[in-house]
N, C-alpha and C positions, 0 to 999 in steps of 0.2 A: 626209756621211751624215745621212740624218735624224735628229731630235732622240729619237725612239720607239724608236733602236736597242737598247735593251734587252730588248723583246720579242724580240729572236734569241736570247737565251740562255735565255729561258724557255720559248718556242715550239718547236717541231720543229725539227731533229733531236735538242737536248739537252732536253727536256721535263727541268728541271730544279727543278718544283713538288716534288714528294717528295724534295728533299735529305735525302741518309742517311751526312752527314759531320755526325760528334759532335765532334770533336777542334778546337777552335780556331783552330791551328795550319795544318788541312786548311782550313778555312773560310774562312781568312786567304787563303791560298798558290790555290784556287780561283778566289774573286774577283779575285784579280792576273792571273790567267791569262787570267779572262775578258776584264777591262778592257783587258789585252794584245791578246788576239784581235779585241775593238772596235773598237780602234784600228788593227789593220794593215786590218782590214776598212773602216777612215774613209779611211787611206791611198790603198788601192787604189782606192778610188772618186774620192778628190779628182785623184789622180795622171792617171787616164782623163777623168775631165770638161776636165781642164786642156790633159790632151795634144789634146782632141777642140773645145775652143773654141780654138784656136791655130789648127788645122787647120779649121776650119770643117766638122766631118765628122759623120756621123751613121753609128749600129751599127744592124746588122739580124740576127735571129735569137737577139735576147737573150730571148722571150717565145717558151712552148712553145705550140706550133699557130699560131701564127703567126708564120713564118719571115720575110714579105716587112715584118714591121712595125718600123718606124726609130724611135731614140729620141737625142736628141744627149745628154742627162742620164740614163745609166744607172744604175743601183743597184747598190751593191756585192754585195751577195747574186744580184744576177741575170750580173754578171760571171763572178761564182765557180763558178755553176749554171754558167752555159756552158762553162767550161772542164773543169768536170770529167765534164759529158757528153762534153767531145772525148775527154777523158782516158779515156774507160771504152771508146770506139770501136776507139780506138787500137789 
């Protein structure tokens, strides 16, 4: 995952500049979940890049409006985008 992964937790969909957690406690248990979320999101991305240099293989339809265009180093956020468009089809 890129090193800029942090802008996912402040950028869309959690636009999470107006935090309105007072409590510590909340503030604490948050940030773990996010740093959580980062990391399965590091995960899933090393996991496909690794499975996909092994295999020598290249993904198409990871990029909306451009279905026919192939990337052998996918993004985790654009993995996740694809499945859960399949997931909404379904």
């Amino acid at each position: 995952m890129s090193t800029n992964g942090f802008h996912l937790v402040k950028d869309l969909p959690l636009t999470l500049s107006p935090l309105f957690v007072w409590k510590q406690e909340h503030i604490v248990r948050l940030t773990r979940l996010l740093i959580l979320a980062l990391r399965m999101l590091a995960l899933v991305e090393m996991r496909v890049r690794q499975g996909m240099v092994g295999a020598d293989a290249t993904l198409a339809g990871l990029y909306e409006g451009q279905p026919q265009r192939t990337t052998s180093r996918p993004s985790g956020k654009r993995i996740l985008n694809t499945f859960s468009t399949l997931l909404k089809v379904s």
